[in-house]
N, C-alpha and C positions, 0 to 999 in steps of 0.2 A: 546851195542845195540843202532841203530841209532835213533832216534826221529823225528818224519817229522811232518814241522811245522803247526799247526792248520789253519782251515781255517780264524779265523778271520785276521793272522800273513800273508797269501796268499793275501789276499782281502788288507788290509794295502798296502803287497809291490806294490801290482798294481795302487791302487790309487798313493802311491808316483811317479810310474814311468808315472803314465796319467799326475799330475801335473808338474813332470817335462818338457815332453815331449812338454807339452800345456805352458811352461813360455817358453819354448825356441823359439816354432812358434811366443808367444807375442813377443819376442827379436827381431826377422825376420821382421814379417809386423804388424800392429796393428787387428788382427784375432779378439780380443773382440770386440773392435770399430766395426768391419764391423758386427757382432751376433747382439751385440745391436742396430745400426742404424736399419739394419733389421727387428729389434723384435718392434722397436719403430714406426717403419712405418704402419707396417701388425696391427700394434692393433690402430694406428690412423685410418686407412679405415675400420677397423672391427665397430668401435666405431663413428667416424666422416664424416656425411652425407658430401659426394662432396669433401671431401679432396683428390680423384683422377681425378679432372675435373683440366682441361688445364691449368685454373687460378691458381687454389691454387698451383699447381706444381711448377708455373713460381716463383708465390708470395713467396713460401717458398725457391727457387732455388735464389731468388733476395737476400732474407734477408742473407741467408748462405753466399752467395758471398760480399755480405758490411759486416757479423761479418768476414770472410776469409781472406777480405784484410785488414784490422784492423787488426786481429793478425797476419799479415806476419811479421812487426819487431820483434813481441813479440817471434815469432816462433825461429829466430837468436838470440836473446839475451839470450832463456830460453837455447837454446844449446851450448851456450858459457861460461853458466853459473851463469847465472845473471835476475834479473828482472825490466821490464821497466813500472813504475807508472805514467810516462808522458803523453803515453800515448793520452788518453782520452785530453788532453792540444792541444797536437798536431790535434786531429782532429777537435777540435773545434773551433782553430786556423783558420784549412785550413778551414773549410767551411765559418768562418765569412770573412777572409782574400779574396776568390778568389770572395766572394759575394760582398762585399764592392767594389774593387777594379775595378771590371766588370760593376756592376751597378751604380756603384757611383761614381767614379770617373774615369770610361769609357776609364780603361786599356783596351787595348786588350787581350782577354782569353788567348793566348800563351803567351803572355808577364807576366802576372799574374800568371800563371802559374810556369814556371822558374824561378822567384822573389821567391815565395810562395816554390816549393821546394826547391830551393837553401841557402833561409834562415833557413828550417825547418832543412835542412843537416849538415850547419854548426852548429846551436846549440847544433843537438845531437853528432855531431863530440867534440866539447866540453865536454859535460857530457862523454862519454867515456872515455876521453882521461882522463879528474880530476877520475874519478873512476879506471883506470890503475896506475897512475903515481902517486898519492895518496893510492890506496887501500882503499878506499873507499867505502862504500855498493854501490851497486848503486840502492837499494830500496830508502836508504835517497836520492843520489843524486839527482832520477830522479823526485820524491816526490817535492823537493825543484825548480828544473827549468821547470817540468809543471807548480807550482803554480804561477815561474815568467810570463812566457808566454800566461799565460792567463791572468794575471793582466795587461799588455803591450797592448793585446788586447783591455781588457776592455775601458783601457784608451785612446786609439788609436778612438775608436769608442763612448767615453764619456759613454759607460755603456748601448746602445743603437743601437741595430741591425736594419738596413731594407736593402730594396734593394730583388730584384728578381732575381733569376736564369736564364741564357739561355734555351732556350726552346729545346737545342740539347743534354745539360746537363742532362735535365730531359728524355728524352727519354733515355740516358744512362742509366741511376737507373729505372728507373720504369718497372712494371712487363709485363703493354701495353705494352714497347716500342720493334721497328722493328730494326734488323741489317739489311742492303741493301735489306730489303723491306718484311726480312724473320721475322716471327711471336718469334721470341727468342730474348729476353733484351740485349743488348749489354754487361751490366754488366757481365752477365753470363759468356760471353766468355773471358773476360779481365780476370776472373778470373781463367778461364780454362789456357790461356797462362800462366798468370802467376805464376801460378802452374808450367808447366812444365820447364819455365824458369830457378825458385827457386829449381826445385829437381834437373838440372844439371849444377847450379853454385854449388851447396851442395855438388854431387858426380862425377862431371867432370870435375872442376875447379882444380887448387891450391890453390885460396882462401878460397874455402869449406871445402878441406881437413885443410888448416890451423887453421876453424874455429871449427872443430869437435876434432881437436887435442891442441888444445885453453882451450876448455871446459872440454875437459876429464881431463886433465893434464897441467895445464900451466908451470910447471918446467919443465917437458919433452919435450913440445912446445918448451920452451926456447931452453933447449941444445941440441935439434934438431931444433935451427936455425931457429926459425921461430919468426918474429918481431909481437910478441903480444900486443902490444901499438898499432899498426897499424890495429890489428884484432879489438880488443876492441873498437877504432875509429871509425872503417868503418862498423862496427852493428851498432852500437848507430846512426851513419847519416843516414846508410838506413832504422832504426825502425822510428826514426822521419821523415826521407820524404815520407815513405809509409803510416804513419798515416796523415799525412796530404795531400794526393791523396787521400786517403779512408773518409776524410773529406770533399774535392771537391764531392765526387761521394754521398753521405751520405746528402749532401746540394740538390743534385739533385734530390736526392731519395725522401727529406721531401718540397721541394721546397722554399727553404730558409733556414737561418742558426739561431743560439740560440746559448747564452753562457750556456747551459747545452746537446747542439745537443750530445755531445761525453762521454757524464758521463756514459752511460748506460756501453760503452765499457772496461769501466776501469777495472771492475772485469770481462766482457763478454769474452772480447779476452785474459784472463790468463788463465778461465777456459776451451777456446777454443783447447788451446795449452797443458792445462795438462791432459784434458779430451780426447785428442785424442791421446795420450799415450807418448807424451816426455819426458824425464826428465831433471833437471837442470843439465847441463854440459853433459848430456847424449843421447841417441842412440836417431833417428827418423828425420825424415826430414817435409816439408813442407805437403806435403801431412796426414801426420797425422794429422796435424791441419785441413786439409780439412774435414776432417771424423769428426772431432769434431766441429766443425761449424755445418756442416750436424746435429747431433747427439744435439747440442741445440738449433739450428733450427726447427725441428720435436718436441722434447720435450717441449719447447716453446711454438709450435702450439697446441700442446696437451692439454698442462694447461691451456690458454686461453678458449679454444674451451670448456674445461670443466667449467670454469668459476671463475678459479682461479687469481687471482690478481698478481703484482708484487711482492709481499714481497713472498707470497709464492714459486714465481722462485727461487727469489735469494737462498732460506730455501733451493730449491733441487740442485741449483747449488752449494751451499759448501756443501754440502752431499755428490755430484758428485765428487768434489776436494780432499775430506780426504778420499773419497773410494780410487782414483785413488793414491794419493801421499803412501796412506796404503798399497797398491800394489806394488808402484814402491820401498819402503820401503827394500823387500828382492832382489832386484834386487844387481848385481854387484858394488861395491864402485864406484864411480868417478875415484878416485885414484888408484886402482886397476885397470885401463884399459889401461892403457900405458907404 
């Protein structure tokens, strides 16, 4: 005689099949990311007088796109499989770097510019290249050539920032400012491009694919012929020249530069990139970091508005990080994926 299973053995299989069902859409596009940005918005205007007025929209659209492009290196090195502590180096680099050089010694902006990322490329072309051809972490490496580069700085500038920003620069970053005459920040859309730029060298390129097949598995990369010294290089140069553009832009934003303009970013743009549902050497593209900018953007705005301090951030944003790294946890090996 046959036995048919209780309801609570019913109720079990369904939930396992809901959680299945619901990790695989998380595997597809970042589905939680978009719930909770959501959820974090609808209870800012439930709660936060005027956080749906023109200003705060821009304000909060400004800051998401300066943490955004900050963590566009971080975005490529997390999917290759690796982590970049420089970082924060590099943007404080570029903003004292393109201020100095503009103000004070009355480079021209294009030319400063080109100096400014061309040197930020070759170093992290550097750092990648000793972190392949060594095996080496590249948490130590990159630990160790932000702290040169900012000492270079310092001493470059005797330990003493001034000098003022262009006033075309500042309308770039600020939440006033107009593109060809329309009321939306310039920032905004640089960062909209380069979004869409970033999600189809990822999955229209051959160097995208090289880099997702890098990270998942570098011995299968290998004997599928693909020159991963060359992969590992060419993140490392674009994480440092994008942090140091996103440090140009960060300078115009605050109107002026600091040897601590970029420290905020150091833990902001990793948990940008793990919070918007990457994993190291794993699935996801640029765009999920966007949702995670968004998503500490609003939560940001949130706690401020409520009257919480910085320590208290940082307390929710590693809360944020070991929830999500918790999650990503039962997800597919690395090494199982090739």
């Amino acid at each position: 005689m046959s036995t048919l299973p209780g309801r609570s053995a019913l109720t079990r299989s369904r939930g396992k099949a809901i959680l299945t069902r619901g990790a695989r859409l998380q595997r597809r596009a970042p589905a939680i990311q978009v719930v909770v940005l959501v959820a974090l918005y609808l209870y800012g205007v439930a709660t936060i007088p005027g956080l749906t007025s023109e200003f705060s929209i821009k304000a909060m659209l400004v800051l998401a796109a300066l943490l955004g492009l900050a963590a566009a290196g971080q975005t490529f090195v997390v999917i290759l499989g690796g982590i970049d502590f420089s970082i924060a180096s590099y943007i404080t680099g570029g903003a004292i770097t393109f201020t100095t050089l503009t103000s004070l010694d009355h480079w021209s902006p294009l030319l400063a510019f080109v100096v400014l990322v061309a040197g930020a490329a070759a170093l992290g072309a550097v750092t990648g290249f000793i972190c392949h051809r060594f095996e080496v972490q590249p948490l130590v490496v990159t630990l160790g050539t932000g702290s040169m580069v900012l000492g270079v700085i310092l001493v470059w500038t005797n330990g003493g920032v001034s000098g003022t920003v262009p006033t075309w620069l500042t309308n770039l970053s600020s939440p006033a400012g107009k593109t060809f005459g329309l009321g939306v920040p310039p920032v905004i859309l640089i960062w909209a491009l380069v979004g869409v730029v970033l999600a189809l060298v990822l999955h229209r390129t051959v160097a995208g694919r090289h880099i997702y097949a890098t990270g998942a598995n570098i011995r299968a990369a290998r004997l599928a012929l693909v020159n991963t010294e060359r992969v590992w290089t060419g993140v490392f140069a674009f994480s440092a020249a994008s942090a140091a553009i996103a440090g140009v832009l960060l300078a115009g934003f605050s109107g002026g530069s600091s040897p601590t303009i970029g420290d905020p970013y150091l833990f902001e743009a990793l948990t940008a990139v793990i919070v918007g549902g990457i994993t190291v050497g794993g699935n996801g593209d640029y765009w999920y970091t966007t949702l995670g900018a968004l998503i500490l953007t609003v939560l940001t705005t949130i706690l401020v508005s409520k009257g919480f301090d910085a320590s208290v951030t940082q307390i929710v944003f590693g809360g944020l990080i070991l929830v999500a790294v918790a999650g990503y946890g039962r997800d597919v090996k690395p090494a199982n994926r090739v």
